[in-house]
N, C-alpha and C positions, 0 to 999 in steps of 0.2 A: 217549958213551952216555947221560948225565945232560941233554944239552940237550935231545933229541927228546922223551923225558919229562916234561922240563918245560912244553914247549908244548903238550902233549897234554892236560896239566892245566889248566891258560891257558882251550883253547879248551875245554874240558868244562864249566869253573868257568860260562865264559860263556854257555855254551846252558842250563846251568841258572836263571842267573838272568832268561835272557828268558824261557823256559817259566815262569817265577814269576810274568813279569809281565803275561804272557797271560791264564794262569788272574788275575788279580787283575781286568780290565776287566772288563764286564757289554754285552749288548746292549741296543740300546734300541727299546724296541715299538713299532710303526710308530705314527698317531696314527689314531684313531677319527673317524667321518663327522659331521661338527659337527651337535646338535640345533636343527631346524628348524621351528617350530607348521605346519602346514597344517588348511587347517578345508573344508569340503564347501559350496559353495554353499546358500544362503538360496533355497526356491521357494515363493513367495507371490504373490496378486493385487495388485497396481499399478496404480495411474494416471500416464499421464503429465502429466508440467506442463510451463510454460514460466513463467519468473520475469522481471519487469522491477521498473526503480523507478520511481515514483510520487510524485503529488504529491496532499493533499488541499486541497479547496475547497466553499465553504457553497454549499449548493443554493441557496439566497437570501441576496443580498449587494445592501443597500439606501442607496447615497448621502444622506442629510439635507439637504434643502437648503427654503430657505424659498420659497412660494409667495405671499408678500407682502415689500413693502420697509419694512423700518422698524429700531426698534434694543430690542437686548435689553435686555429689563427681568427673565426669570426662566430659569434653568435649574434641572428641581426633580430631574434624574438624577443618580444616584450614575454617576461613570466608572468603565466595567469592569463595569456591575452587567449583569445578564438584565433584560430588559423582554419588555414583553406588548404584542398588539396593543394601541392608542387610548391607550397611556401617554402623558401629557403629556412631553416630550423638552425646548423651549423654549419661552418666551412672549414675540412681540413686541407691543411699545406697541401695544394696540388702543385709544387717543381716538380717531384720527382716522378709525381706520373704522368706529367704533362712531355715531360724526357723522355721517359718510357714511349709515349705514344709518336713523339717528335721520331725515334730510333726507329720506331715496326712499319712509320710513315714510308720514309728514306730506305727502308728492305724492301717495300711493297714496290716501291717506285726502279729499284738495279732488278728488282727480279720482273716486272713488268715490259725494261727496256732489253730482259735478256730473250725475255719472248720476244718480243717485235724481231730482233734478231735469227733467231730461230727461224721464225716463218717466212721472213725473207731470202734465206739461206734456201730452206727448203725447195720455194718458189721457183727460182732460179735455177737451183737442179732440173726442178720437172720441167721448165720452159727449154732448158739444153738439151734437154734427154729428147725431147717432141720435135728440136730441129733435127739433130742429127741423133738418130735411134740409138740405145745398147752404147752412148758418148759413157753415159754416167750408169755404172753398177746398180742394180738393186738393191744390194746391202747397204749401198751410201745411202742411197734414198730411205731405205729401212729407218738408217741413221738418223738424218735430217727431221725425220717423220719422229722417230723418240726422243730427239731433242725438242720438238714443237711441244709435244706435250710434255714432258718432264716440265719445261719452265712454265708452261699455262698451270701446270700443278703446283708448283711453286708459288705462283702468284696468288694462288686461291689461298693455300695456306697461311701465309702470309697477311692476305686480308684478312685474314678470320684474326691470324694473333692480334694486327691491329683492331681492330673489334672489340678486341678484350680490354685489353690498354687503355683506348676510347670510353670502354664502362668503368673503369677504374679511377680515369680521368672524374669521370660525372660522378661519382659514388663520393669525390674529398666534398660534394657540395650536399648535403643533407637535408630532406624534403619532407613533408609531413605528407603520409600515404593516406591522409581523411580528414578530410572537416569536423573540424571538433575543437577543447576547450586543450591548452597547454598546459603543462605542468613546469615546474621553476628548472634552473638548469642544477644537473646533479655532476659537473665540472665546470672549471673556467676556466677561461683561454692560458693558453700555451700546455694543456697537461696531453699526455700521450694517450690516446684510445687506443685499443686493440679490434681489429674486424669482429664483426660477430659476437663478439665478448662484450665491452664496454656498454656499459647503460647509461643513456645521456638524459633521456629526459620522458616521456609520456604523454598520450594525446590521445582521451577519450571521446567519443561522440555525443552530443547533444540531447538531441532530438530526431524518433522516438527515442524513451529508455526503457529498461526491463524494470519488470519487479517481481521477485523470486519469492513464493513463499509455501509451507510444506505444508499438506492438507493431510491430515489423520486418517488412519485405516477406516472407522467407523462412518467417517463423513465421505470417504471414497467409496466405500460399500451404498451409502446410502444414497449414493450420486448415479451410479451405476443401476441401482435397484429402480430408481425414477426413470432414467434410460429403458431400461428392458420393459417398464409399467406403459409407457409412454405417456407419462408422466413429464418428463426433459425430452429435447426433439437433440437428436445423436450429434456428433460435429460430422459437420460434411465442409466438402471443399466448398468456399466460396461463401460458407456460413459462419458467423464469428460469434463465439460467447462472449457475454460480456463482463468485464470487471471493473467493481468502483474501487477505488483508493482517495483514503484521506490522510493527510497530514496532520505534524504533530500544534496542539492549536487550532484547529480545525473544526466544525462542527460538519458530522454528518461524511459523505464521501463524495466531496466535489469532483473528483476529476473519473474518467469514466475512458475505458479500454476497454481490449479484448485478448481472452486466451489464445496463447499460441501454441502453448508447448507442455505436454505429456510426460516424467521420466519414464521410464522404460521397466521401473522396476520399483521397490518399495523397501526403504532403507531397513534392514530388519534391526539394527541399533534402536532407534528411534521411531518405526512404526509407521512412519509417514513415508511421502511422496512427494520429490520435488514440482513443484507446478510457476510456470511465468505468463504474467501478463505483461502485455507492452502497451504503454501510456504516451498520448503525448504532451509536449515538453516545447509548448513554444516561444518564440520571444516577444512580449511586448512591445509595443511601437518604442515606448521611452522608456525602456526598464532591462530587469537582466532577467532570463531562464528561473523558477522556482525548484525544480528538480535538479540534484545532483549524484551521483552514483554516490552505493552505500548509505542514503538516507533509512532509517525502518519509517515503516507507514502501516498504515492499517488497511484491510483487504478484505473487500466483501463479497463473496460468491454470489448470487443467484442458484438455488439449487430447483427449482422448478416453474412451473406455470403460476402466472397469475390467477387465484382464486378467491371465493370471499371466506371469508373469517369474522370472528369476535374477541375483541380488542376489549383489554381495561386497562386502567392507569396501572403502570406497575409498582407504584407502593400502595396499592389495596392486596396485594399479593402478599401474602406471610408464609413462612416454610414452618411446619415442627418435623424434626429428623428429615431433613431431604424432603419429605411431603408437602407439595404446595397447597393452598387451600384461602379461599375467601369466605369472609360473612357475608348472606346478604339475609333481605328480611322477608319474612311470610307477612300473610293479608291481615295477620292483627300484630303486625309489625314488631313480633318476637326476632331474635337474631340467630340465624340457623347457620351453623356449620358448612360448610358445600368446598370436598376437598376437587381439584382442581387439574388439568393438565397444561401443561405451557408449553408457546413455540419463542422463535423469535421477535427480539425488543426492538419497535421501529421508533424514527427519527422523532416524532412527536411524542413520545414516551409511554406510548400503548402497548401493552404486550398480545400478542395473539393467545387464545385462549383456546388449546386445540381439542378440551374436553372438560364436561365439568358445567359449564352455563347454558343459560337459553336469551333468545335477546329480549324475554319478557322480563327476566328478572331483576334486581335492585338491588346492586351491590355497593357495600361499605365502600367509600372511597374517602374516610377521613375517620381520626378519632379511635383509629382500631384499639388503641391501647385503655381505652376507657368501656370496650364493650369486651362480654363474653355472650356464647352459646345459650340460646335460649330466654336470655333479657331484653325487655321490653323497650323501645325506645321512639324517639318522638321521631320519625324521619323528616330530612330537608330536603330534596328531591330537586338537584342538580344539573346540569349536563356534566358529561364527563370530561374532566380537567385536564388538560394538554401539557406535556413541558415547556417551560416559561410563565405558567399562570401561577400569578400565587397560592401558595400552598397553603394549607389549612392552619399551621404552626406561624407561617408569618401574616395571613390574614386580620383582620383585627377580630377580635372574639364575639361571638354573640349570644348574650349575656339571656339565659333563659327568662322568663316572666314566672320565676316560682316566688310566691309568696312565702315572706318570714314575718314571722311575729316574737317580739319581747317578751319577756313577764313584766307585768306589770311592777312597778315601782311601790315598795309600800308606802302609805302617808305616815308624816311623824304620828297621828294620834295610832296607827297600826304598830310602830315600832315600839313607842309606847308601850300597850299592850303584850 
């Protein structure tokens, strides 16, 4: 009779203390749609470009080299300095052509006083012949008359040699043919030049300068195809395309030129087309020139009209295989696929978007790594973020409001138990 009672108890005791420890757990709340910025497309006017690099170079670039043989006796340029056209650069030994010229002086001068003589002679014949008639031959007078000009003939020649003598003279003094920046001396005094041969030194131009750079078949075709669309308005005289160039360091393409020059032909090695802009290069009140020949620079075309477009940050942009494509979200803020066409990356770090959006919709511009396709999420609804704003990685975090809950702690008399 006492045992069946006792287990009654046993098993009572026991469904009390599991009902104990039931009520004692808590559930736990499912977890809330992670916050995600999306921001609304940028719609603004654009231009497109095409970016290469580049090299610059002096629109005049002047070899030194001596036009007389002799040996140095003066160099009066500072190396490195700017010079001016007719600057004296070197000066060779002129005795021996300054002799040369002192000798063709003193021929020009016997053969000048042979003529005076001559036409005196002659004079005097014709005056005798006009008093008394048939006094003096014909043939003399012939004579007298081929002597007048033989030595006028003389004398002309003679000048001329002196003339040369005189440029020979002026050529030992070496003059800079352009305004422009020196190069150091590539001899020193007393060493022998040779005419025409010897290389003394070099003397680029300033300002403008050139900048050389080779445009791709495909970007020449598509340049061309704008032209014939009228799309780009054609080069005409008196009309100038324009080109930017930036430096290395640089943000963006401060300095601003125009095309001048076409090659003629398309490097079939290479595929390309040489093309130059010419920039200018000037000098600061208290400062020196920033441009030097042979710098590379960076070069950005304009390849058509100003137009409007739609612009997004470009790391909301992802590629899988070459494919570009963004997230943005539908009306119950699922995240949808939406593959994409891109143009040109402008200065505040918008990329033109040439296919692919509308400017109603809400595109991811943070977090990509944390959403996929078709997941729900809480949106924050931004403006679109410019380069130099802080980015989402360096922003400080914002810490969702999902609720967590513990398990409850048992009490000693549950451990107990």
């Amino acid at each position: 009779m006492h045992r069946p009672a006792l287990v009654l108890g046993v098993i009572g005791l026991g469904l009390t203390a599991l009902a104990g420890c039931q009520r004692s757990s808590t559930a736990v709340a499912p977890p809330q749609p992670p916050i995600i910025p999306v921001s609304r497309p940028v719609e603004r006017e654009v231009t497109e470009y095409a970016d290469f690099t580049g090299q610059t170079d002096a629109v005049q670039a002047v070899d030194i080299r001596p036009r007389v043989t002799g040996y140095l006796v003066e160099m009066p340029f500072k190396e490195g300095a700017d010079v001016k056209t007719g600057d004296t650069l070197f000066v060779i030994d002129p005795r021996p052509y300054k002799a040369q010229l002192d000798q063709a002086s003193g021929q020009v001068n016997l053969y000048r006083a042979q003529l005076k003589l001559a036409k005196v002679v002659y004079a005097r014949d014709l005056a005798i012949n006009a008093r008394v008639p048939n006094s003096i031959s014909q043939e003399h007078l012939d004579q007298d008359l081929a002597s007048v000009e033989e030595a006028d003939a003389r004398v002309k020649a003679f000048e001329k040699n002196m003339e040369a003598y005189k440029l020979n003279h002026d050529f030992t003094k070496v003059t800079s043919p352009i305004d422009g920046h020196v190069s150091r001396y590539y001899l020193t005094l007393g060493n022998l030049v040779n005419q025409d041969q010897t290389l003394l030194t070099t003397v680029v131009s300033q300002d403008p300068i050139y900048a050389y750079f080779d445009v791709d078949e495909p970007t020449l075709l598509r340049l061309r195809r704008a032209i014939n669309q009228g799309k780009l308005n054609p080069p005409q005289p008196g009309v100038d395309l324009p080109v930017l160039m930036g430096l290395q360091g640089e943000d963006g393409f401060p300095h601003q030129g125009v095309l001048n020059f076409v090659n003629n032909q398309v490097n079939p090695t290479t595929g390309s087309i040489s093309v130059r802009g010419v920039v200018p290069n000037p000098l600061p009140p208290k400062g020196i020139r920033l441009l030097s020949p042979g710098m590379f620079v960076r070069i950005r075309l304009p390849i058509g009209k100003p137009h409007p477009a739609i612009l997004v940050i470009d790391r909301a942009i992802a590629s899988d295989q070459g494919l570009k494509y963004v997230y943005i979200i539908d009306s119950k803020n699922n995240i949808q696929y939406r593959r994409v066409t891109t143009g040109p990356l402008q200065a505040d770090g918008l990329r033109v978007i040439a296919d692919g959006l509308k400017r109603s919709d809400w595109v991811v511009v943070g977090g990509l790594q944390q959403v996929s396709p078709r997941m729900r999420i809480q949106p924050e609804r931004i403006p679109m973020p410019l380069l130099g704003q802080p980015t989402e990685e360096n922003a400080p975090a914002t810490q969702p409001s999902v609720p967590t809950t513990h398990p409850a702690r048992p009490s000693p008399e549950a451990r107990e138990r």
